[in-house]
N, C-alpha and C positions, 0 to 999 in steps of 0.2 A: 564429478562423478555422476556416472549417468546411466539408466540401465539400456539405454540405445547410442553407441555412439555413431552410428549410421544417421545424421542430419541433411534434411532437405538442402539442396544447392540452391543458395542463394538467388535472384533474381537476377537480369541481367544488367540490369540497372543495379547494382548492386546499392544497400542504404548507404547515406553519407550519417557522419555524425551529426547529434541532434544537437541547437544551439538553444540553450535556455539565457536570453540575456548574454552578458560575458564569458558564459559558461560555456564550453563541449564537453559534451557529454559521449562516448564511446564505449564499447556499443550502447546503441538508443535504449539503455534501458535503465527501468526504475523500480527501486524498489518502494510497493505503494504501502502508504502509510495503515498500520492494525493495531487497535488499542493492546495494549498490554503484550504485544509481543515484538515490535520493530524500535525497539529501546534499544539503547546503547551498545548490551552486549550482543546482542541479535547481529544488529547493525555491521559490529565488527567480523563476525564469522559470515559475513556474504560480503563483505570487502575482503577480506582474506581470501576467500575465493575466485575473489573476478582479478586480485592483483591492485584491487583500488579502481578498477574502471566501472563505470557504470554509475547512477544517480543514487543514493539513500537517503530517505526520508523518515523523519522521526515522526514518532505515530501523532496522533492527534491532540494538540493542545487546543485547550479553548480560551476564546479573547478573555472574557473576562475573568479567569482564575488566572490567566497570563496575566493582566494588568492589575490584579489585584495581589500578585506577589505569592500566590497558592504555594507551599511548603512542597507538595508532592508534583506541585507543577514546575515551579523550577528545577528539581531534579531533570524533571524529563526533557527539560531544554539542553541540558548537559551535551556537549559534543568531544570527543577523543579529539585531540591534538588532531589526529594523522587524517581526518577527517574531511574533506574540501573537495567541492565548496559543501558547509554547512545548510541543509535543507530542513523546513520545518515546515509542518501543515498546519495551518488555522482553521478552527470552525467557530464561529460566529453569527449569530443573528441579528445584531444591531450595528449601521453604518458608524456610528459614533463611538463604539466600544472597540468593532475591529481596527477602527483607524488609530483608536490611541494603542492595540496594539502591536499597531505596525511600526507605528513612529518610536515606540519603545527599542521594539528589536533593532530600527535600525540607528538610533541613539545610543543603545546600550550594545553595540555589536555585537548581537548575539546571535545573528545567521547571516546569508551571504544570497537567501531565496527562499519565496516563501511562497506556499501553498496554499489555497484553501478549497475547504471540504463542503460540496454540495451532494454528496452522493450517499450517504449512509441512511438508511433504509429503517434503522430502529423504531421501534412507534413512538417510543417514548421522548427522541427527538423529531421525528414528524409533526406526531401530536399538538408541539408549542409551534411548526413553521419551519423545524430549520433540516438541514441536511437536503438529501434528495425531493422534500417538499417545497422549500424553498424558492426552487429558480420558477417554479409556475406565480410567484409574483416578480413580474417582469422588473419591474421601477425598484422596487424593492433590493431585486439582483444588482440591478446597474447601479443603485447606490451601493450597497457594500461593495463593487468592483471597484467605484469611484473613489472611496476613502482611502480603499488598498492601496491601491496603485498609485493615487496623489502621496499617501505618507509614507512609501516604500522607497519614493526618489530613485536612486540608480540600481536599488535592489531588484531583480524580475519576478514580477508576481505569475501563477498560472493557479489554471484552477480545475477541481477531479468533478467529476457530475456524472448521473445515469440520462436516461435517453427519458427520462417523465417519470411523471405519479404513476403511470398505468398506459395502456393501448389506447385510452382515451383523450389521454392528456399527457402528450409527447410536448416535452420541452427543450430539447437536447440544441435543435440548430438556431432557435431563436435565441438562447443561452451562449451558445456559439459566437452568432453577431454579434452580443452585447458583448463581450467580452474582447472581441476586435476593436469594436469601439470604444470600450475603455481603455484599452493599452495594456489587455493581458497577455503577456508574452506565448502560453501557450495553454491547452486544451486537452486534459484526458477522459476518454469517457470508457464506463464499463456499459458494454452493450444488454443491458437488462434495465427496465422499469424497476421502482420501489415494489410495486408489485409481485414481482418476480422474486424479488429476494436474493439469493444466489441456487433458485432451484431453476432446471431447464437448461437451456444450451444457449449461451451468450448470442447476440445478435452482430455479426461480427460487419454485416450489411451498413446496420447503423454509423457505423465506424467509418466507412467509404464515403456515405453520404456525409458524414460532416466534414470530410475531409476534401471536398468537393464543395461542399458551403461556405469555407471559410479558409482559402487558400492560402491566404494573408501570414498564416501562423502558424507552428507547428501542431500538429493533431495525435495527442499520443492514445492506440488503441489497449485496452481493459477486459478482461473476462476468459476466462479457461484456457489459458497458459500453462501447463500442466510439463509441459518438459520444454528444452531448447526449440525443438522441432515444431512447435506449437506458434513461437515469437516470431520464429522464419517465416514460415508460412501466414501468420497475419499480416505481416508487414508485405506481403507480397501480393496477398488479396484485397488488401484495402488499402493500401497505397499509404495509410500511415506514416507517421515520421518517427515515431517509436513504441514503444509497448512498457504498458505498467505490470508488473507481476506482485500478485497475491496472496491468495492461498496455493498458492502453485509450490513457495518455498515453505511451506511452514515444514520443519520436520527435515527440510533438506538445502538449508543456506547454499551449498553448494551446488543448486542452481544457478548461482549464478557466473562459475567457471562453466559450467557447459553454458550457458549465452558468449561467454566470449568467445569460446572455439567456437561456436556456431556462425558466427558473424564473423569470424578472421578466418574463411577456407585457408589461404598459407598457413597459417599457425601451427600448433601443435596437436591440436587436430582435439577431439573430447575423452577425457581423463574415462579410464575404464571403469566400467559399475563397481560401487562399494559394496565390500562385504563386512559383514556386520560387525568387524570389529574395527573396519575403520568409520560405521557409523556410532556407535558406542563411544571412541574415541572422542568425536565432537559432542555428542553425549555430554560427555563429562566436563570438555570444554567450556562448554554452555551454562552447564550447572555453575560452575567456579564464577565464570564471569559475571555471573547474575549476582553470585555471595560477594563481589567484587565492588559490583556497582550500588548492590544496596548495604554494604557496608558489613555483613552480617549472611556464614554461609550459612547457615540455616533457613533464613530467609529465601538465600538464592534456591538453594534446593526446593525448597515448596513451591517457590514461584516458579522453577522450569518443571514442574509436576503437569502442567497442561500440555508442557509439549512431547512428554513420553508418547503417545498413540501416536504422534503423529513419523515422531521417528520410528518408532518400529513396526508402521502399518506394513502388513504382509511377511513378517518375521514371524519365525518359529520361536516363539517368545514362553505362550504359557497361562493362563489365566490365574497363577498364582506369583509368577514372579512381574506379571504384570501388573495386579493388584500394591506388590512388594513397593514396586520402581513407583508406584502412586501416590505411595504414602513416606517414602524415605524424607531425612530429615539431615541427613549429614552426608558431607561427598564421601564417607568409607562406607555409609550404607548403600549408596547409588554405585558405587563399587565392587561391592559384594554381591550383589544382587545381578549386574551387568556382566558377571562373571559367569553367572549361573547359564548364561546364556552360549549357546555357539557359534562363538567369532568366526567359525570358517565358514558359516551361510553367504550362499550369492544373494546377490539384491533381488530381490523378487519381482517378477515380470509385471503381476499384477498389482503392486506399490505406484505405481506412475497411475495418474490421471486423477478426479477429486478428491479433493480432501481439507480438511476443514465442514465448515457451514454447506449444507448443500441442499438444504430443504427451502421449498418455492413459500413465498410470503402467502398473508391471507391480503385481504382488505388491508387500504393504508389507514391507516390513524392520523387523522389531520385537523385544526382546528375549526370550530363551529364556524361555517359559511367560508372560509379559506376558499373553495372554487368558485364563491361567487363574483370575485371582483380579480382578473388574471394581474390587473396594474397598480393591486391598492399597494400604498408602503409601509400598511403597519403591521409595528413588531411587538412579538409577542415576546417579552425577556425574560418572563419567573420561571425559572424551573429548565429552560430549554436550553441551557448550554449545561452539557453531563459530559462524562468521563468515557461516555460510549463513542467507538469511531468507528468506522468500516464502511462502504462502498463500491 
């Protein structure tokens, strides 16, 4: 469902499928890991859409609540049957923590490829060293690549990262190498600095150049993906091997059936714009499968309460029955209230393009003296592995 189905033609060179390891992956796309929303149920409703084709990654665990057996952290490891291969992100700060838990996951088969996150931008993970602060300790990097990769055996590790701390301190292609050189199967980067935050216009240049730095391995580009039309066109200008999508689906899982008609011109070509009651419908879906997965609809309903604006951005909705949908508590109230609404609306022209997070960061927050040493390898553990992910 898309509100253009008019997509760029593909390049001449048309893309091949992307090879993560053992995997292919068709069309080259993934969906990138976001705290609190690429959970299980999420997950399913943009597999549903593509047919099962395409990558999905579960949002962000961290080693040490992973290896320590965290109650709310094993849930989120949870994968659907139908699900393959099993894709999980790590974020970690300490070489010894991520390594015990890598060898865990692939002791206790519990994924099939594993991620890790250097790209999130939080201060509150900055502050201790780790996410997108991180890779400007070079040695430090290549050790957590080293543990990955050693205790992951035949699993393929790759890893998400921004382009540096700031226009000052660009880390992106040095980060690059070292990850060639440890044996990471592949590379995504969101063309923005920590800096930047997700304000400003992605640097989609960045993406070319590392993709030119580091030939060796597939290079997957990141950053304002906002419809099919968007991934086409990256992948044609920067010569990329795939593209990660973000805030692009919040609110419209079914992004990622318009990528596949995007990338298969024979095919059936892209599913006509939704009108709102068949956006309403996955609505409800969503709601259900969240009371599903957390055991408890009530739960699920409050928990898909964040993602009402995003599905009804640019509907004639209501500041009363949008307040309603905010606060509902049972799926007959998210019912009644979805009612209130007019299912024969078209999808609204100006619904497409950002959404989510889009304001530009200040100052990084990073810890006392961190830039003075680019190769030291100490880690800062208290406090710096949180529940916060994004990138």
């Amino acid at each position: 469902m898309t509100a253009d189905a008019t997509l760029a033609t593909p390049a001449q060179d048309a893309p091949t499928p992307l090879e993560i390891g053992p995997h292919t992956v068709w069309p080259p796309v993934v969906l990138a890991p976001m705290a609190g929303i690429t959970n299980a149920p999420f997950r399913t409703l943009c597999r549903e859409s593509s047919g099962g084709r395409g990558l999905f990654v579960s949002e962000m665990i961290t080693t040490r609540a992973l290896v320590e057996r965290n109650e709310k952290t094993m849930q989120l490891i949870h994968f659907d049957a139908s699900e393959k291969p099993r894709s999980i992100q790590l974020y970690g700060v300490d070489p010894a923590t991520v390594g015990k838990a890598v060898r865990m996951i692939v002791d206790e088969d519990l994924a099939d490829h594993i991620d890790l996150n250097f790209g999130c931008p939080v201060p509150k993970v900055t502050r201790k060293g780790g996410g997108s602060a991180l890779p400007f300790k070079r040695n430090l990097l290549r050790s957590i690549l080293r543990e990955a990769v050693t205790g992951a055996g035949r699993l393929p590790v790759t890893m998400k990262m921004r382009k540096g701390i700031d226009d000052d301190h660009l880390t992106y292609l040095d980060a690059g190498r070292i990850a060639v050189e440890e044996g990471v199967t592949a590379v995504a980067l969101h063309g923005r600095t920590a800096a930047e935050h997700y304000g400003g216009t992605a640097d989609w240049s960045a993406i070319a150049r590392l993709k030119e730095h580091v030939p060796e391995i597939p290079v997957l580009g990141n950053g304002d993906i906002w419809c099919a039309e968007d991934a086409v066109r990256m992948m044609r200008e920067t010569g990329c091997d795939g593209v990660v999508v973000g805030r692009g689906c919040l609110g419209r899982p079914w992004l990622f059936g318009d990528l596949v008609a995007a990338f298969e011109p024979g095919g059936p070509g892209a599913p006509s714009a939704p009108r709102f009651g068949q956006v309403a419908a996955v609505m409800r879906r969503h709601a259900d499968l969240l009371g599903q997965w957390l055991g408890d609809e009530s739960r699920g309903v409050i928990d898909f309460r964040k993602h009402v604006p995003w599905y009804t951005k640019g509907f004639a909705v209501g500041s009363e029955v949008r307040r309603a949908l905010a606060t509902a508590s049972s799926l007959d109230e998210l019912d009644e209230h979805l009612a209130r609404i007019d299912h024969a609306q078209p999808w609204p022209a100006h619904a497409d393009g950002p959404r989510g997070r889009t304001a530009a960061g200040k100052r990084v927050v990073l810890p006392d003296g961190w830039l003075d040493d680019p190769y030291s390898c100490a880690v800062l553990t208290e406090g710096a592995e949180t529940d916060t992910s994004g990138g």
